[in-house]
Wavefront OBJ file of the C-alpha trace (Angstrom):
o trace
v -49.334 -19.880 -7.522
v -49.555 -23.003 -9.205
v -49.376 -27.041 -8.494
v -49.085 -29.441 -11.504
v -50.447 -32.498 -11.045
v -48.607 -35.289 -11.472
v -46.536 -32.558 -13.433
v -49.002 -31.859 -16.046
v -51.928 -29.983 -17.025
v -54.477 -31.159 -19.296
v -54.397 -30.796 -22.923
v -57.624 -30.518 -25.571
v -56.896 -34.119 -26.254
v -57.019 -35.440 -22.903
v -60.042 -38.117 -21.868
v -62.914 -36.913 -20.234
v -62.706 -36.970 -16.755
v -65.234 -39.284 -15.854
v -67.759 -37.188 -13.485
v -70.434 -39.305 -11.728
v -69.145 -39.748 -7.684
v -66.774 -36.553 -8.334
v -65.516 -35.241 -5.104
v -66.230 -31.818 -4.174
v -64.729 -29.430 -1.848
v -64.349 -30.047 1.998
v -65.238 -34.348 1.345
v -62.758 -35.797 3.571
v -61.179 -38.847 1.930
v -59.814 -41.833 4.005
v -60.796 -40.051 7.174
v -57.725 -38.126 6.996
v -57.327 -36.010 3.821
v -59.342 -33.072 3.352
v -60.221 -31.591 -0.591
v -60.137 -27.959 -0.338
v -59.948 -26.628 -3.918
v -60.151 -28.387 -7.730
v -56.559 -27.127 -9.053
v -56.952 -28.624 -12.834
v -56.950 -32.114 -14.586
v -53.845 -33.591 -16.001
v -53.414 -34.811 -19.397
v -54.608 -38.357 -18.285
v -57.825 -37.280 -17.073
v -56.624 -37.415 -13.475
v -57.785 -34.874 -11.535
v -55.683 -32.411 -9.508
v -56.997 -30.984 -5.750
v -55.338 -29.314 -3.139
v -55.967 -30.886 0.046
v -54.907 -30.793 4.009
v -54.162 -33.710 6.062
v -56.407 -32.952 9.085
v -54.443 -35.308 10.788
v -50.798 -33.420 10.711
v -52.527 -30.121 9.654
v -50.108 -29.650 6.247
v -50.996 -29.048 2.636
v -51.785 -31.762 0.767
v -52.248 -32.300 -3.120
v -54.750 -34.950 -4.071
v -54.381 -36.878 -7.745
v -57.462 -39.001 -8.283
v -58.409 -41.270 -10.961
v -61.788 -42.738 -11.851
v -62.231 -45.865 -11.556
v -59.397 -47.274 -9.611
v -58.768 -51.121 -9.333
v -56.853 -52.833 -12.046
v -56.682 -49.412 -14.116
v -55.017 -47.402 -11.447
v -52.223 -50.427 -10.504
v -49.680 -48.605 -12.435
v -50.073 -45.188 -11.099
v -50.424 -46.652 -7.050
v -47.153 -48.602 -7.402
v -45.314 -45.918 -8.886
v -46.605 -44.475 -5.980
v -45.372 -47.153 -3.852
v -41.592 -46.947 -5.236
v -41.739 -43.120 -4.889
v -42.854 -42.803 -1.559
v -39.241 -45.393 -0.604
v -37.158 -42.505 -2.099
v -36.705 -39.806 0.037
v -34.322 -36.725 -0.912
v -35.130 -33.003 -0.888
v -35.482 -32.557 -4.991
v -38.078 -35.284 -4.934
v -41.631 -34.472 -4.440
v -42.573 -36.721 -1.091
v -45.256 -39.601 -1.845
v -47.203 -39.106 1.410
v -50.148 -42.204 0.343
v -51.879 -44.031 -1.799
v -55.327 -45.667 -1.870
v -57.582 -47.658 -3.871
v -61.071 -47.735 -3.078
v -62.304 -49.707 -6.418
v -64.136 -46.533 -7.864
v -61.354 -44.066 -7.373
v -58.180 -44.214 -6.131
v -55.885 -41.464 -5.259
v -52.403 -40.543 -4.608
v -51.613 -38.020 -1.805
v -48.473 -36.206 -1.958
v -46.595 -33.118 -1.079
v -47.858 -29.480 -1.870
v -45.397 -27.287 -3.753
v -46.549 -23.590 -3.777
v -44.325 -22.418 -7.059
v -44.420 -23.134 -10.936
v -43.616 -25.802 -13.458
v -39.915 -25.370 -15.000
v -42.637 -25.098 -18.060
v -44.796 -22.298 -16.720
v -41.405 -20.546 -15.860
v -39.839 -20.446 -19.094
v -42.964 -18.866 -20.461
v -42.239 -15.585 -19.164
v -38.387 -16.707 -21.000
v -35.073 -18.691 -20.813
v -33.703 -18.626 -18.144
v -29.834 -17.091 -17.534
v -27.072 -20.038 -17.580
v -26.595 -19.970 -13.759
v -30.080 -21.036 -12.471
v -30.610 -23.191 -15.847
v -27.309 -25.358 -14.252
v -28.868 -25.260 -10.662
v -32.456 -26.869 -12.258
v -30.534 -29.158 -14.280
v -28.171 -29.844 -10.816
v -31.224 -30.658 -8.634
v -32.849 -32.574 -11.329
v -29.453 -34.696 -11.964
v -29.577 -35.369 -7.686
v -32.983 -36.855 -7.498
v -32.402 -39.291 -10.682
v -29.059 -39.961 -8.758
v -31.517 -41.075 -5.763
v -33.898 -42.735 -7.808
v -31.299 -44.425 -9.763
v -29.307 -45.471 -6.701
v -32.455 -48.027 -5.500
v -32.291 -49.548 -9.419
v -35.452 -47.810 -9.931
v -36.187 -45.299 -12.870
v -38.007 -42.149 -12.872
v -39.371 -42.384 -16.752
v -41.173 -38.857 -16.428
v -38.564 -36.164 -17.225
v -39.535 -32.953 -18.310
v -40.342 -29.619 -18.177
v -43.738 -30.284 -16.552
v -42.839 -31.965 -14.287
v -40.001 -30.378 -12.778
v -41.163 -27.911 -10.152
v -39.912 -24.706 -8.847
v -41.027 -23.843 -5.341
v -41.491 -20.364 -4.138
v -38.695 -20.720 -1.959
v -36.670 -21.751 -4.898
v -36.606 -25.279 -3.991
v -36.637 -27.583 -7.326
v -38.563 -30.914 -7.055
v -38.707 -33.692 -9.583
v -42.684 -35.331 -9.680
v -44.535 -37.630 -11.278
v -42.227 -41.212 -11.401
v -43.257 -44.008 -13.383
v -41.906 -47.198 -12.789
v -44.107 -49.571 -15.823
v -40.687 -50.478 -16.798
v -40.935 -49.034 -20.566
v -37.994 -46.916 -20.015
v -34.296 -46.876 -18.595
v -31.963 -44.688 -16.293
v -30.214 -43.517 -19.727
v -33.485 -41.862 -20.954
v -33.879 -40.085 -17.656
v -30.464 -38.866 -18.213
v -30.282 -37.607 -21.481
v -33.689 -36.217 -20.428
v -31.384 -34.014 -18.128
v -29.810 -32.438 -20.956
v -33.622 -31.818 -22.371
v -34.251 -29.854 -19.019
v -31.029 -27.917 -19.808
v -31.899 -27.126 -23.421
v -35.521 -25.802 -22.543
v -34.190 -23.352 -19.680
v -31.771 -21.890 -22.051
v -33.541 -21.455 -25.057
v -37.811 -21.907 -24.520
v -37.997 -24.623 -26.442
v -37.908 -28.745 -26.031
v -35.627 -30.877 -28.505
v -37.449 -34.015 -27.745
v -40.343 -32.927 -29.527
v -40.392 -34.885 -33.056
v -38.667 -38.076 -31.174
v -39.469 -37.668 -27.863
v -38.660 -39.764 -24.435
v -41.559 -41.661 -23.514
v -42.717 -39.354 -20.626
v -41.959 -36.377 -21.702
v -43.928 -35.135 -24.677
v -45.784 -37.211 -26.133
v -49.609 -36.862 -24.720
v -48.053 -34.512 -22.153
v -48.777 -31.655 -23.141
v -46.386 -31.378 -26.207
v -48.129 -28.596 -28.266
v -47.977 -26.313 -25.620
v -43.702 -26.424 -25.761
v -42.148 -25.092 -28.753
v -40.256 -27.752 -30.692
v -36.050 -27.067 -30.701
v -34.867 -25.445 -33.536
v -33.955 -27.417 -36.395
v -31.768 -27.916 -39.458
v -33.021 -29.806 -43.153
v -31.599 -32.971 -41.740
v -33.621 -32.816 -38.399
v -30.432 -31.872 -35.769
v -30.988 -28.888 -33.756
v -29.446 -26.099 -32.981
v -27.495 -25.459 -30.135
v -28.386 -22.932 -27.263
v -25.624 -20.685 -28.537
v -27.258 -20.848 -31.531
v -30.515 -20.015 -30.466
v -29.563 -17.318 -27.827
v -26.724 -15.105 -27.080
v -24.617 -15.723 -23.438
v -25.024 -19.006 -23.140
v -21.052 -20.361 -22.032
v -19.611 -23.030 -24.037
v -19.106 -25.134 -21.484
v -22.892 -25.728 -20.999
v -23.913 -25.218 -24.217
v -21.398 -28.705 -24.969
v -22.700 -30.567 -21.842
v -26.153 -30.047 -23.160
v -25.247 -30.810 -26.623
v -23.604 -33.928 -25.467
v -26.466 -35.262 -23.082
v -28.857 -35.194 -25.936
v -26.458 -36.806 -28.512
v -27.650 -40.595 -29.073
v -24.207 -41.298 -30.501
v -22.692 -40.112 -27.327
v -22.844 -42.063 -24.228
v -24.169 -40.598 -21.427
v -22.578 -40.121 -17.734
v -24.482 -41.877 -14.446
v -27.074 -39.910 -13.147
v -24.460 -39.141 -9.980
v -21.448 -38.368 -11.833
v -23.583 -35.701 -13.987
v -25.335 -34.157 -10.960
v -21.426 -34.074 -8.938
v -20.247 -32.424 -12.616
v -23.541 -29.639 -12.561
v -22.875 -28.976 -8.939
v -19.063 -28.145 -9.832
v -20.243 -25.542 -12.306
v -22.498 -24.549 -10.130
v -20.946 -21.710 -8.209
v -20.908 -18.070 -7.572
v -19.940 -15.870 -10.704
v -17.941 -14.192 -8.597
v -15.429 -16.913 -7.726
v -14.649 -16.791 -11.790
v -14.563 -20.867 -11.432
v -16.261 -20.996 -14.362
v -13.994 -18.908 -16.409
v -11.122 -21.403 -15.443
v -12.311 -24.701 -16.702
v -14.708 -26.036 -18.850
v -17.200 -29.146 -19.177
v -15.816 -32.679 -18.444
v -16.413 -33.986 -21.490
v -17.880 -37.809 -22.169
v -18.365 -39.770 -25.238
v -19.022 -43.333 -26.825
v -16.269 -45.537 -27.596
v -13.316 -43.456 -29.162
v -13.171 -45.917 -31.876
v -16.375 -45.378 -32.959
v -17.156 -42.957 -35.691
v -17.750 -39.414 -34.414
v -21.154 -38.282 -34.288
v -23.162 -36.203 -36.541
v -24.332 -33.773 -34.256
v -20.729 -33.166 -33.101
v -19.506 -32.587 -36.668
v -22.455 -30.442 -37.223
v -21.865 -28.327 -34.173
v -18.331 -28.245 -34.071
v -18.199 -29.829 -30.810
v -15.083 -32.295 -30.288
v -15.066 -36.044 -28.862
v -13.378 -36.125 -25.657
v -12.536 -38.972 -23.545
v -14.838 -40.243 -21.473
v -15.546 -38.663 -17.804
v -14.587 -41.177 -15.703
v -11.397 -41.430 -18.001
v -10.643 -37.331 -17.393
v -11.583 -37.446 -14.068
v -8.657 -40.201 -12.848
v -6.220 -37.675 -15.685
v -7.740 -35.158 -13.460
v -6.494 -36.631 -10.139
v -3.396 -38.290 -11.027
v -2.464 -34.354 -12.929
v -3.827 -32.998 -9.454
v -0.943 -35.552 -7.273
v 2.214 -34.930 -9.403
v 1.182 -30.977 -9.136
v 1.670 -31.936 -5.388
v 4.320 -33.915 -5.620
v 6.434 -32.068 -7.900
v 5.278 -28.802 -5.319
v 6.858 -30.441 -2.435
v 9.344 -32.200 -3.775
v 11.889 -29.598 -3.880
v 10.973 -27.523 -0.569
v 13.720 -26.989 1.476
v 12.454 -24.644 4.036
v 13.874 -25.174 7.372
v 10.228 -25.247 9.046
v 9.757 -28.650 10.354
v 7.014 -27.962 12.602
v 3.566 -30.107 11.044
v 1.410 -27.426 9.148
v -2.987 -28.252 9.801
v -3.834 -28.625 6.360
v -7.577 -27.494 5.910
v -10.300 -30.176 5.489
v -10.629 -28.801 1.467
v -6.876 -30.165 0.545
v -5.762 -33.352 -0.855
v -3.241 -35.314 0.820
v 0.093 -35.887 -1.185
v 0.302 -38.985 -2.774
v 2.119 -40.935 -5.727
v 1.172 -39.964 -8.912
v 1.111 -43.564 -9.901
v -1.359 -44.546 -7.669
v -5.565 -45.116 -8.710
v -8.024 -43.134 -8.240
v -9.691 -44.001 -4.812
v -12.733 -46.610 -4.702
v -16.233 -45.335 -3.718
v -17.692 -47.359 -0.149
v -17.983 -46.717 3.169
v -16.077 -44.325 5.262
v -14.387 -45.756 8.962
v -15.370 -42.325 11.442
v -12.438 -42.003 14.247
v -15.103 -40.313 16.531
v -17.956 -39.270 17.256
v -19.844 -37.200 19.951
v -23.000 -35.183 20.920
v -23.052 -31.704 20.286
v -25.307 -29.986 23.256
v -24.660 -25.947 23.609
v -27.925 -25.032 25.101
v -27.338 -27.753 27.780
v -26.112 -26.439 31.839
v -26.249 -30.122 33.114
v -25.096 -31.744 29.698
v -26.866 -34.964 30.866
v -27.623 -35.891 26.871
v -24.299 -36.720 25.943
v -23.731 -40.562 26.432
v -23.569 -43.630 23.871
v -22.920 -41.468 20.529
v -20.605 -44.211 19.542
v -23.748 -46.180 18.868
v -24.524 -44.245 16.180
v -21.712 -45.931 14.381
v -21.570 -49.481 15.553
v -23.467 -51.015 12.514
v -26.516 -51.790 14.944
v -28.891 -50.381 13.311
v -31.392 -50.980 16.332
v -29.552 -49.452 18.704
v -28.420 -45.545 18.960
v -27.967 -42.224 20.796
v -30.731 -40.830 21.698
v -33.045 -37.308 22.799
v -34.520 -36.517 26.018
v -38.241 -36.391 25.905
v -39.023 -32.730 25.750
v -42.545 -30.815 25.990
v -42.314 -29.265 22.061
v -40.973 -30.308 19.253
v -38.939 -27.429 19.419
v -36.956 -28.724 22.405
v -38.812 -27.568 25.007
v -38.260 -23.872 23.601
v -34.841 -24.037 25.817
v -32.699 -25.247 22.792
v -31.880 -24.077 18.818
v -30.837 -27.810 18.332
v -28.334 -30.636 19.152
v -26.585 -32.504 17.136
v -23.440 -35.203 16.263
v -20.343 -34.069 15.272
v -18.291 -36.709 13.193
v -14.685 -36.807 12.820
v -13.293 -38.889 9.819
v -9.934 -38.897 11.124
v -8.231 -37.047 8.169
v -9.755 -35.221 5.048
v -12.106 -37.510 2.481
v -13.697 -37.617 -0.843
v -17.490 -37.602 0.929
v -19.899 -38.831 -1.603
v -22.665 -38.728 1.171
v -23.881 -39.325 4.672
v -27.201 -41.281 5.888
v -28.795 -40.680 9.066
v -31.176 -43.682 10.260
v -33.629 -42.713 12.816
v -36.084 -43.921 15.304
v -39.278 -42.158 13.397
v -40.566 -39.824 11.102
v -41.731 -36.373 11.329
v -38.046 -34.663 12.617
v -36.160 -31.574 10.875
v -32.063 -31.970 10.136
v -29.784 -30.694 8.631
v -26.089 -31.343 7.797
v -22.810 -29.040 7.946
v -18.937 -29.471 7.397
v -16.724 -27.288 9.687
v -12.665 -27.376 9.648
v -11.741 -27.905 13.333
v -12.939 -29.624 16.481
v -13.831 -27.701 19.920
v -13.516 -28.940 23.441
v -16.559 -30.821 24.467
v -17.861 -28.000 26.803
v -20.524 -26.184 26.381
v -18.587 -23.004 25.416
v -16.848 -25.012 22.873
v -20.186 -26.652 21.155
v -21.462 -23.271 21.131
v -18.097 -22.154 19.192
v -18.622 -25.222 17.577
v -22.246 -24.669 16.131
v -21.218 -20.793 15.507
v -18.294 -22.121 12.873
v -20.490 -24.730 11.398
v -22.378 -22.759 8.431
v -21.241 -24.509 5.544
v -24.538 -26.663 4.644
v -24.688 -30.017 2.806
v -27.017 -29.961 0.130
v -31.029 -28.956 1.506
v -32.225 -29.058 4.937
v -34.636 -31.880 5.721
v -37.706 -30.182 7.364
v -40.820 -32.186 9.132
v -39.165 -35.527 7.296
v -42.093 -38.051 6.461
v -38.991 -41.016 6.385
v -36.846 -42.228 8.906
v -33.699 -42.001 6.969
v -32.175 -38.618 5.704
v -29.538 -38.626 2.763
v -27.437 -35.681 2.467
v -25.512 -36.159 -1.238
v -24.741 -32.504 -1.978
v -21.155 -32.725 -1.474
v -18.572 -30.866 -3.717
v -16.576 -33.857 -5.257
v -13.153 -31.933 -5.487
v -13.394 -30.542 -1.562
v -12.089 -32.580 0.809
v -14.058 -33.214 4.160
v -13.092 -34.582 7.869
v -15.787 -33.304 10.215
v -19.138 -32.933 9.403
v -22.495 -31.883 11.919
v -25.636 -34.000 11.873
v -27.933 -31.125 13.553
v -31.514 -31.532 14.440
v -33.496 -28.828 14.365
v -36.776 -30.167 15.526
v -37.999 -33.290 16.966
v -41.120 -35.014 16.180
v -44.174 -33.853 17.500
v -45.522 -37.544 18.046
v -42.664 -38.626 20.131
v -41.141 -35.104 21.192
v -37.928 -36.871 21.286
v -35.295 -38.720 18.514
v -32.939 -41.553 18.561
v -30.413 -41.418 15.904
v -29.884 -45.250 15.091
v -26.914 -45.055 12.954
v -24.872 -42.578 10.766
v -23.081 -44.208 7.552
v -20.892 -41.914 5.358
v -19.725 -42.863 1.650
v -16.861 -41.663 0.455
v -13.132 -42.684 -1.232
l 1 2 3 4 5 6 7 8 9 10 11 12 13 14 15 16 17 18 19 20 21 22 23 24 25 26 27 28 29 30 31 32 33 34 35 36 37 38 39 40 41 42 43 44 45 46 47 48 49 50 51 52 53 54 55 56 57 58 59 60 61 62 63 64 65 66 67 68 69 70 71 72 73 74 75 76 77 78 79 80 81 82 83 84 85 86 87 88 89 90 91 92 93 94 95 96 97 98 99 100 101 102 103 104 105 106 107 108 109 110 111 112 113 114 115 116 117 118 119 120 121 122 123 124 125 126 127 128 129 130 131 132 133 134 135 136 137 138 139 140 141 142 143 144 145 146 147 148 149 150 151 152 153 154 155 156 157 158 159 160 161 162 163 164 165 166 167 168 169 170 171 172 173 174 175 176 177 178 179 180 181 182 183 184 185 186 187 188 189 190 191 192 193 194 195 196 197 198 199 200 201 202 203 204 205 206 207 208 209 210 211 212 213 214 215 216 217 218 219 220 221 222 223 224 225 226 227 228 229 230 231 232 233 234 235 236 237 238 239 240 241 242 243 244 245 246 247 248 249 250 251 252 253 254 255 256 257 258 259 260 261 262 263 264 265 266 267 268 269 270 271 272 273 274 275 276 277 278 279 280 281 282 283 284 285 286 287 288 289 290 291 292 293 294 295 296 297 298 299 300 301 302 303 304 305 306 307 308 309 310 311 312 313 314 315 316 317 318 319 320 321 322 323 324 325 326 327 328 329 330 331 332 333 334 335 336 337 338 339 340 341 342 343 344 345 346 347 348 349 350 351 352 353 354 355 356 357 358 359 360 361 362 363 364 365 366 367 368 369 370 371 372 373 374 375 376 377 378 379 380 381 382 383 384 385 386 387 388 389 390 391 392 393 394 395 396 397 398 399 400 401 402 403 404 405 406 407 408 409 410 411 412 413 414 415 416 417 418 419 420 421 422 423 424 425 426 427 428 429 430 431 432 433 434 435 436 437 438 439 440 441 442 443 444 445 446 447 448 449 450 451 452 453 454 455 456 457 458 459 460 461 462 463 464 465 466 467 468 469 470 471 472 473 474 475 476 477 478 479 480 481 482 483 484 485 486 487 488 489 490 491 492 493 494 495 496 497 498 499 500 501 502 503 504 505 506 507 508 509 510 511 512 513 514
């Protein structure tokens, strides 16, 4: 087991470490956070402990820097703006503290490895390389969605729990870099899981190599001119269609997709073998201006300059609708009566008509989802949860554990959109931190009756994106939606309530869609 600090280890040409005050094991720092073991230093001479928070009684990892003041301001507000970003493939920013002759960051423990430490044992195969670079691609989406950037993207610090959870770490918001880099830093991520080695090295994003470690990952191989090869070139099994969406993230003549259109794009190719999606359609491709000239890389590699994504992706729907159309045009079946259409299929429209706008979803209903409950007592004022008053919601009893009381799994809010959407994601507000949720799509409603939440919750296994466990925030985000699916109700469940409060009031629900 291993825990990268600040996503690196330390390097021969890392600063000393400067020693005099050094903490040592079981010093208890801010009254709350308690050093248990010296883990390593990272390449900027920060040092790396694992801690507990005596206070909540959870793992901790401790990043300290001598001296703190001035010298530690950029490292304690990139803190700051990472600790205002929650989403499960971000490492959680639990604190930070200056104390004039240290200060310290204190953030989430991840039991697991660097994507770097990973690949040393070898590439990875193309399906988990897509759901690393997938995860990665969702927290830039979240970190690029406040206007912030990440600036630190690469294989150390991308982090592979145990549990197979992947977690980005390390932000750094000094302003030197830009939402593009992070992106094309994406297809950097992709290249080094496939083949072992990092094609940044001889120009590299600020962040990623340089003083990070870089000896210690192999450069990409190369040509005389200085272009690498691609994965297919470097290993054998690699499908084309990643091998060109890697090719094409790292292409400076190419430019690249947002952050959430390339995450939505790796989550569509990331699915089961076994549904042969893959073997049916390729890469969206995007490129620069068709009018410019094509680029070098792509002439090298034999790669052609599509259209850009958001170009193939209205072909895509406006193909999709005349399909439809042209479908139902010409059915003359006698059958009248209405048919339910599932909540994955697309409503018929005209083929001339534009691809829907991203914003806010209208929800025809919702209500409180109770099957452990005999009285049922629980159930009033869901509709608060979508009145746009964000100080006012539904709301838990007060129970005696966190876990309910130990006389419930969970309760929840079903919402009802009215009629299958494009869901690009769903917010939950609530009334503190320190509760567990998670998020599900089903296909029908059930009476409100015990029996029929209990039906309800039994159909209800298709899961949005990660569970949010113990959440240090008071808003969750689910964004792990499949952008070709089609969804009309959807299950806010809580799974455990906090154990300040023992109880949860769910202020408001928003859900963004087209």
């Amino acid at each position: 087991m291993t825990q990268v600090g600040e996503g690196q280890e330390a390097e021969e040409t890392a600063p000393p470490v400067m020693t005099f005050g050094a903490p040592t094991a079981g010093e208890i720092l801010a009254e709350r956070y308690e050093l248990v073991e010296h883990i390593n230093n990272d390449s900027a001479g920060r040092l790396v402990w694992r801690g507990v928070d005596v206070v909540l009684r959870r793992p901790v990892a401790v990043v300290l820097r001598y001296p703190g003041g001035d010298s530690a301001t950029e490292m304690l507000q990139a803190a700051v703006a990472a600790s205002r970003v929650i989403h499960p493939n971000l490492v959680g920013v639990y604190d930070a503290i200056d104390e004039d002759e240290r200060a310290y960051v204190v953030r989430e423990w991840v039991d697991g490895n660097s994507l770097r430490e990973l690949v040393a044992d070898g590439p990875l195969d193309p399906a988990r390389a897509t759901a690393i670079g997938n995860a990665v691609a969702s927290a830039l989406a979240a970190v690029h969605a406040t206007g912030m950037v990440h600036g630190n993207v690469h294989p150390g610090t991308a982090m592979i729990s145990d549990d197979g959870r992947v977690v980005l770490a390390d932000a750094r918001t000094d302003g030197a870099d830009s939402q593009e880099n992070d992106i094309r830093a994406v297809g950097g991520i992709l290249y080094f899981a496939l083949t072992g080695h990092w094609p940044h090295a001889e120009a590299p994003l600020r962040g990623a190599t340089a003083g990070h470690g870089r000896a210690a990952i192999p450069d990409a191989v190369r040509d005389a001119s200085g272009a690498i090869a691609a994965p297919r070139q470097v290993r054998a099994g690699v499908p084309a269609y990643l091998d060109d969406l890697t090719m094409d993230l790292l292409d400076a003549e190419i430019a690249p997709p947002s952050s959430d259109v390339l995450a939505a794009e790796l989550a569509r190719l990331d699915v089961p073998a076994e549904d042969h999606f893959l073997d049916q359609t390729g890469t969206i491709r995007f490129t620069a201006d068709p009018g410019d000239d094509p680029s070098p890389l792509a002439a090298a590699g034999g790669r052609k300059v599509a259209v850009g994504i958001a170009g193939l992706l209205a072909v895509a729907l406006v193909g999709l609708l005349i399909g439809i159309s042209a479908l139902g045009g010409d059915d003359k079946s006698p059958n009248t009566e209405p048919v339910a259409r599932p909540s994955n299929s697309a409503p018929s429209s005209q083929a001339s008509a534009p691809a829907p706008a991203v914003g806010k979803l209208s929800v025809e209903e919702v209500r409180i989802i109770d099957p452990d409950s005999k009285l049922r007592d629980e159930l009033d004022d869901a509709e608060k949860v979508i009145d746009g008053n964000e100080d006012k919601g539904w709301g838990t009893d007060t129970y005696t554990t966190a876990n309910f009381g130990n006389r419930k799994k969970g309760m929840g809010v079903l919402i009802d959109l009215g009629a299958p959407h494009t869901v690009k994601s769903v917010q939950a507000i609530l009334s503190s931190t320190g509760a567990s949720a998670e998020l599900f799509w089903g296909e029908a409603d059930f009476p409100s009756t015990s029996s029929g939440d209990k039906q309800l919750v039994a159909s209800y296994k298709n899961r949005i994106g990660q569970p949010f466990e113990e959440h240090d925030g008071t808003t969750m985000t689910f964004n792990g939606f499949n952008p070709e699916q089609k969804y009309q109700y959807l299950l806010f469940w809580i799974t455990k309530l906090p154990a300040s409060d023992l109880k949860i009031d769910v202020q408001e629900i928003k859900v963004q869609g087209s």
